[in-house]
HTML snippet that shows the backbone in 3Dmol.js (N, CA, C, O; Angstrom):
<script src="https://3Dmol.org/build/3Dmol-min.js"></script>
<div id="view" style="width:600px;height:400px;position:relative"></div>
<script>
const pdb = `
ATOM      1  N   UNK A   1      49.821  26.899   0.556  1.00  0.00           N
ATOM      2  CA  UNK A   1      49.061  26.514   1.735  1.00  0.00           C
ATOM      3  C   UNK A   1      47.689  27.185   1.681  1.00  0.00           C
ATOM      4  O   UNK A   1      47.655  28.343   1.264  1.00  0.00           O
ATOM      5  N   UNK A   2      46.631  26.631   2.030  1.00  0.00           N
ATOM      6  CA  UNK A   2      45.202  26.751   2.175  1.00  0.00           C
ATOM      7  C   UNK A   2      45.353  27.795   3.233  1.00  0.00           C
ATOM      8  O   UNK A   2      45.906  27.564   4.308  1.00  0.00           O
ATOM      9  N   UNK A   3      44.741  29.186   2.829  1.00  0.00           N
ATOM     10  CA  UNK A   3      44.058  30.145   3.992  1.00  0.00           C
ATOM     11  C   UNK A   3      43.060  30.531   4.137  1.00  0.00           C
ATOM     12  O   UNK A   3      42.635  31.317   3.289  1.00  0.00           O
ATOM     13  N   UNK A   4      42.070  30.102   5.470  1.00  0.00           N
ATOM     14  CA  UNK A   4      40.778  29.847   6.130  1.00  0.00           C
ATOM     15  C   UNK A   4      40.902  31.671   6.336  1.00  0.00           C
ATOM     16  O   UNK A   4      41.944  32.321   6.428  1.00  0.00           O
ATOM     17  N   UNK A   5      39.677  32.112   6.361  1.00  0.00           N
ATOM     18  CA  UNK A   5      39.228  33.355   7.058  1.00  0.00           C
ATOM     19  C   UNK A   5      38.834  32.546   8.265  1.00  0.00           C
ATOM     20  O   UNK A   5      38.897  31.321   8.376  1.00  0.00           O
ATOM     21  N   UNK A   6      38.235  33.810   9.536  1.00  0.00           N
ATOM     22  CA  UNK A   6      38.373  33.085  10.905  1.00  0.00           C
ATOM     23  C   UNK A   6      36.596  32.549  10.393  1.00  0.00           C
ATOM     24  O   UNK A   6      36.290  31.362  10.279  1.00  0.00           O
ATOM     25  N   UNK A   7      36.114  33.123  10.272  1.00  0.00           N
ATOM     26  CA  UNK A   7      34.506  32.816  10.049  1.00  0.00           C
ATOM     27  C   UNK A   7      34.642  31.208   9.025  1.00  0.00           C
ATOM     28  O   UNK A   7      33.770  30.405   9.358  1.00  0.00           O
ATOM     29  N   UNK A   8      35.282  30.860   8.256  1.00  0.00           N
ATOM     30  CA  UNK A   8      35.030  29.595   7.361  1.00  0.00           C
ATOM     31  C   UNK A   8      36.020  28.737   8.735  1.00  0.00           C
ATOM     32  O   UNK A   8      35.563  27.659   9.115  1.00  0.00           O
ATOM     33  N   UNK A   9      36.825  29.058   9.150  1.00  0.00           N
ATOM     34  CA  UNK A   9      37.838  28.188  10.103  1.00  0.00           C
ATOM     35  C   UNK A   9      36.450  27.424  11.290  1.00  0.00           C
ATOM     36  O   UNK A   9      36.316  26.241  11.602  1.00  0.00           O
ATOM     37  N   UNK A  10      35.766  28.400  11.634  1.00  0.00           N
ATOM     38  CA  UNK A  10      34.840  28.387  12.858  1.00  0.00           C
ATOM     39  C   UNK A  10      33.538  27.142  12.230  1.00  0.00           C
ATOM     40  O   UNK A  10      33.153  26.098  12.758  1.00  0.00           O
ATOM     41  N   UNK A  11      33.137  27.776  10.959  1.00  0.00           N
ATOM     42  CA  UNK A  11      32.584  26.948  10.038  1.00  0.00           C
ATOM     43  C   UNK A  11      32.466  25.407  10.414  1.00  0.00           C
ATOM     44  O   UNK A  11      31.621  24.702  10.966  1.00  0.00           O
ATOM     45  N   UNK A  12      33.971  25.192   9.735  1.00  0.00           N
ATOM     46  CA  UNK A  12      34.676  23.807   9.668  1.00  0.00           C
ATOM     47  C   UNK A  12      34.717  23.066  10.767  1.00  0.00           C
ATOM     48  O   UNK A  12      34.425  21.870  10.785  1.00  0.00           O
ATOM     49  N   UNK A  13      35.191  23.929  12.039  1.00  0.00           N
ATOM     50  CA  UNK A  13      34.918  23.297  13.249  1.00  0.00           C
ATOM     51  C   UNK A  13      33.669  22.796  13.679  1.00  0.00           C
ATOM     52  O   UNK A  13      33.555  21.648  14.107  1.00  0.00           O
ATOM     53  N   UNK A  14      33.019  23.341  13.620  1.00  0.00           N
ATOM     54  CA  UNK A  14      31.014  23.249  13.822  1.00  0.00           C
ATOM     55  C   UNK A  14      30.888  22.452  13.232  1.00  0.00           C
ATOM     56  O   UNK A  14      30.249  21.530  13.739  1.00  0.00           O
ATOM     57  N   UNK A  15      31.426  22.251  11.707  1.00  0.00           N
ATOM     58  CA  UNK A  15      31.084  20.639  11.417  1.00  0.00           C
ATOM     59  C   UNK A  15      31.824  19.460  12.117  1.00  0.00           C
ATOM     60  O   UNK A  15      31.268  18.438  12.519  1.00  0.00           O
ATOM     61  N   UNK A  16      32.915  19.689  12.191  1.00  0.00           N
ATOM     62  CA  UNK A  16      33.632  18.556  12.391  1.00  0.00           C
ATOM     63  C   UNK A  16      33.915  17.792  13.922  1.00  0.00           C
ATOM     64  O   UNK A  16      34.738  16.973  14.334  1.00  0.00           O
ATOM     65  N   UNK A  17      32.720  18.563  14.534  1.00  0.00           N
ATOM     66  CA  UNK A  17      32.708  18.678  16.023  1.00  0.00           C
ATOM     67  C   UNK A  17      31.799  17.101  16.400  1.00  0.00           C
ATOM     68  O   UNK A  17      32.091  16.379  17.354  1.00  0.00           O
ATOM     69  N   UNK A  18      31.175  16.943  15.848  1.00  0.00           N
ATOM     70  CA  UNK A  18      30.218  15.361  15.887  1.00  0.00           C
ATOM     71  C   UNK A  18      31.160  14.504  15.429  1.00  0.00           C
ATOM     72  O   UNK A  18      31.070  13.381  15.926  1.00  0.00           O
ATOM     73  N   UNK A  19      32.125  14.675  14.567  1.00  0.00           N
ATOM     74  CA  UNK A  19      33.053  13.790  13.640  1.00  0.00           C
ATOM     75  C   UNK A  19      34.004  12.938  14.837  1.00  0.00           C
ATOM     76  O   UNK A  19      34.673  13.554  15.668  1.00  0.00           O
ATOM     77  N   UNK A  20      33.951  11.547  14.782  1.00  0.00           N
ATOM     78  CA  UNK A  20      34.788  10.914  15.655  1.00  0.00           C
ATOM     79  C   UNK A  20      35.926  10.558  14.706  1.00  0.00           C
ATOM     80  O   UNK A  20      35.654   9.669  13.899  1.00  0.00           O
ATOM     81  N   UNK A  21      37.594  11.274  14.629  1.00  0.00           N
ATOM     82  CA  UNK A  21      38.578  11.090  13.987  1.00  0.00           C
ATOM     83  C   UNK A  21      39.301  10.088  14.742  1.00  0.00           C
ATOM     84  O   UNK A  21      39.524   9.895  15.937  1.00  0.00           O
ATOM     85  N   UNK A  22      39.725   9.259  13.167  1.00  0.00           N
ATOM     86  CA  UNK A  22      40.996   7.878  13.811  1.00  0.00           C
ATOM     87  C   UNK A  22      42.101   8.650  13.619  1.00  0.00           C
ATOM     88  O   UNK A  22      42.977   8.622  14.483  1.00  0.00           O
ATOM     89  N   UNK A  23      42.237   9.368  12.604  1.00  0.00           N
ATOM     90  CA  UNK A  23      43.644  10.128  12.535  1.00  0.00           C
ATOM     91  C   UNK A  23      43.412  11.530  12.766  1.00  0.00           C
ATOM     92  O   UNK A  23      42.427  12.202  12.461  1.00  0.00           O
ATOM     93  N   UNK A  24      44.626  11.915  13.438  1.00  0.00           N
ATOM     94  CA  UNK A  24      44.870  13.465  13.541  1.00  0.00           C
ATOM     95  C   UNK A  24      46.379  14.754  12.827  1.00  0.00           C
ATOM     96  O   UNK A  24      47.585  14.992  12.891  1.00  0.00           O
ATOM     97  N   UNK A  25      45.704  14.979  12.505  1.00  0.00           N
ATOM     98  CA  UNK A  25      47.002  15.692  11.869  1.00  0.00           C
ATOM     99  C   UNK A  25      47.839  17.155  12.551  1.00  0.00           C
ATOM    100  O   UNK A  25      47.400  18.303  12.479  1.00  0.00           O
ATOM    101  N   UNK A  26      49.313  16.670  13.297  1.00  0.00           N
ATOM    102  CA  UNK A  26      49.333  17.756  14.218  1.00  0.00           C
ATOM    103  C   UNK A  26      50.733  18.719  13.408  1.00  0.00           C
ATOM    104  O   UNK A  26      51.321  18.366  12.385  1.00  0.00           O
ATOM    105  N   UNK A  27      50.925  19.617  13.987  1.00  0.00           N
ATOM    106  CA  UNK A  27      52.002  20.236  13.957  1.00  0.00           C
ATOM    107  C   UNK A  27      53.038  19.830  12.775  1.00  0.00           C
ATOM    108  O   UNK A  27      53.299  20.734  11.981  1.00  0.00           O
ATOM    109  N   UNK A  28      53.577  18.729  12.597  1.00  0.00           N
ATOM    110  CA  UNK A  28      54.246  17.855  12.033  1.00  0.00           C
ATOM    111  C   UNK A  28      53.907  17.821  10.395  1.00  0.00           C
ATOM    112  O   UNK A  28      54.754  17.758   9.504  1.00  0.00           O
ATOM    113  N   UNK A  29      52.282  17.886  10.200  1.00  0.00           N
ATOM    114  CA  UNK A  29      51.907  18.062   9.328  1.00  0.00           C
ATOM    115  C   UNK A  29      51.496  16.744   8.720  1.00  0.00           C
ATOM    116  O   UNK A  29      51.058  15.925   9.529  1.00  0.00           O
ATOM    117  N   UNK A  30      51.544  16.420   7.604  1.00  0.00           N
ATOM    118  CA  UNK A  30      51.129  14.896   6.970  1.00  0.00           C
ATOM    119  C   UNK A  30      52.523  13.979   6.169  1.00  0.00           C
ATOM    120  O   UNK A  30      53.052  13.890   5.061  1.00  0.00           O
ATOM    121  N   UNK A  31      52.701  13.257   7.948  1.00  0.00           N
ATOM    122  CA  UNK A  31      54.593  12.602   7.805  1.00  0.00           C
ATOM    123  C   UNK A  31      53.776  11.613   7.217  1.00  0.00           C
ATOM    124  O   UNK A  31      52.610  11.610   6.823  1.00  0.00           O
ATOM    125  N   UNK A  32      54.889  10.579   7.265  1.00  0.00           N
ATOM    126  CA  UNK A  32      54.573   9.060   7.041  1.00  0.00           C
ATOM    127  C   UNK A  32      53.813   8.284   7.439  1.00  0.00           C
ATOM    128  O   UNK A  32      53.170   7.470   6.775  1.00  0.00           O
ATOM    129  N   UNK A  33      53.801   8.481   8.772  1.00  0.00           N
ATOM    130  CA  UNK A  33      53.589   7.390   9.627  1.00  0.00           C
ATOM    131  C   UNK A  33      51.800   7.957   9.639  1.00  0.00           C
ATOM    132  O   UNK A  33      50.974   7.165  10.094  1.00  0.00           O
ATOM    133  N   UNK A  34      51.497   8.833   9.308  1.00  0.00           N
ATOM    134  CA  UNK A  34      49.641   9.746   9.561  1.00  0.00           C
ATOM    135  C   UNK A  34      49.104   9.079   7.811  1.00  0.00           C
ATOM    136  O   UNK A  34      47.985   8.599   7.629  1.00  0.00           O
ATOM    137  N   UNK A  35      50.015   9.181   6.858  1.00  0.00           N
ATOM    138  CA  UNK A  35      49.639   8.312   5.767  1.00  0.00           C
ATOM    139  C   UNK A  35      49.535   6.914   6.076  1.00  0.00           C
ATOM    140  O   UNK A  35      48.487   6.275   5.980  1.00  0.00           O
ATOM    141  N   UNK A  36      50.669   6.438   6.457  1.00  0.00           N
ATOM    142  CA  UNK A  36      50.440   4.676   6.885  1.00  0.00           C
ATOM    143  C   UNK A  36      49.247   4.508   7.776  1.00  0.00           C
ATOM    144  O   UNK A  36      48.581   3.643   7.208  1.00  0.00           O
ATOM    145  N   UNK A  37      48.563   4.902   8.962  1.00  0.00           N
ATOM    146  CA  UNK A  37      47.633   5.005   9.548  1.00  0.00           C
ATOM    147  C   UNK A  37      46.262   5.558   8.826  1.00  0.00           C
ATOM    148  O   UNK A  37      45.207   5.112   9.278  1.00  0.00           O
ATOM    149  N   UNK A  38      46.199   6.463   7.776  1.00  0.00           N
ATOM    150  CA  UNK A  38      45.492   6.496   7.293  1.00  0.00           C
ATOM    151  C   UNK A  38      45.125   5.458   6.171  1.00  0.00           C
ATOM    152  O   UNK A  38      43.923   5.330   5.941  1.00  0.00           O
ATOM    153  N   UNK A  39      45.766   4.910   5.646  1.00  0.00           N
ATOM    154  CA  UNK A  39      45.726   3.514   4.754  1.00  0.00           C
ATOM    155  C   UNK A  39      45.388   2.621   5.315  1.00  0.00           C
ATOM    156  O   UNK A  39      44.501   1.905   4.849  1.00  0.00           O
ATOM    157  N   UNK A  40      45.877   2.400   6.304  1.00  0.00           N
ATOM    158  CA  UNK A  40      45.671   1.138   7.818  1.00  0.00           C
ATOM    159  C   UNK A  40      43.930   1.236   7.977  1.00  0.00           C
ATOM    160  O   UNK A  40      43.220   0.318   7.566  1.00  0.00           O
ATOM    161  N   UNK A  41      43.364   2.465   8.622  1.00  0.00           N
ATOM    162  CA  UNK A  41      41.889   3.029   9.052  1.00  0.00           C
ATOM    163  C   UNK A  41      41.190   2.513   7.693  1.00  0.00           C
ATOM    164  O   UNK A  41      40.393   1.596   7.893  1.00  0.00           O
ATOM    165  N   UNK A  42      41.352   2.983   6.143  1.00  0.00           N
ATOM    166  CA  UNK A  42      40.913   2.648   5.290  1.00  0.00           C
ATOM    167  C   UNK A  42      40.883   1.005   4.706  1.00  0.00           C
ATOM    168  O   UNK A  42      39.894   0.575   4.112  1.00  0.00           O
ATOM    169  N   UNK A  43      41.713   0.433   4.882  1.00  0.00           N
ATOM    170  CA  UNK A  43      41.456  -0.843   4.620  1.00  0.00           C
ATOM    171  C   UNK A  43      40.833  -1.472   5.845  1.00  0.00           C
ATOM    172  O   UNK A  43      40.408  -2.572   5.494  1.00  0.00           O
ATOM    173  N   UNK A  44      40.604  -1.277   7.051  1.00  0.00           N
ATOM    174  CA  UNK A  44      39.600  -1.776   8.152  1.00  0.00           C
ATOM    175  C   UNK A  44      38.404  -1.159   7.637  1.00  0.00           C
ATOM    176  O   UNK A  44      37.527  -2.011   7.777  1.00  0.00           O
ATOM    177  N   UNK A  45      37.832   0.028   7.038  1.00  0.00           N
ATOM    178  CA  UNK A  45      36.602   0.322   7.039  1.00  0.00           C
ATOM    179  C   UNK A  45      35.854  -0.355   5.937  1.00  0.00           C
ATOM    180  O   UNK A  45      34.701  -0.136   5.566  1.00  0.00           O
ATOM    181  N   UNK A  46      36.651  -1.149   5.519  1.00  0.00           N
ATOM    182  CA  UNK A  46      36.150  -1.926   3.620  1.00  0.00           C
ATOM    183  C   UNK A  46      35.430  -3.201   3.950  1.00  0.00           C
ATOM    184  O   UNK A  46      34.995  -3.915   3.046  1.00  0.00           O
TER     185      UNK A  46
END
`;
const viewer = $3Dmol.createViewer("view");
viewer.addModel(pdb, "pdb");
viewer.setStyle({}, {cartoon: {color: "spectrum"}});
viewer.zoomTo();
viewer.render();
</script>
């Protein structure tokens, strides 16, 4: 597993704060159904 220091974590956020996300990745982690939706988002953006 990937470990952020708090300063690169804070980083990442600051960027990703303008970013309007179709998918979210929670708790659960990256099931099925966040891949199928992410394939789904990608073939609409083509």
């Amino acid at each position: 597993m990937l470990t952020l220091t708090v300063s690169e974590r804070l980083a990442l956020k600051s960027r990703a704060h303008a970013l309007n996300p179709t998918v979210m990745i929670g708790n659960a982690g990256l099931t099925e159904s966040v891949l199928k939706e992410i394939a789904a988002d990608l073939k609409r953006s083509n």
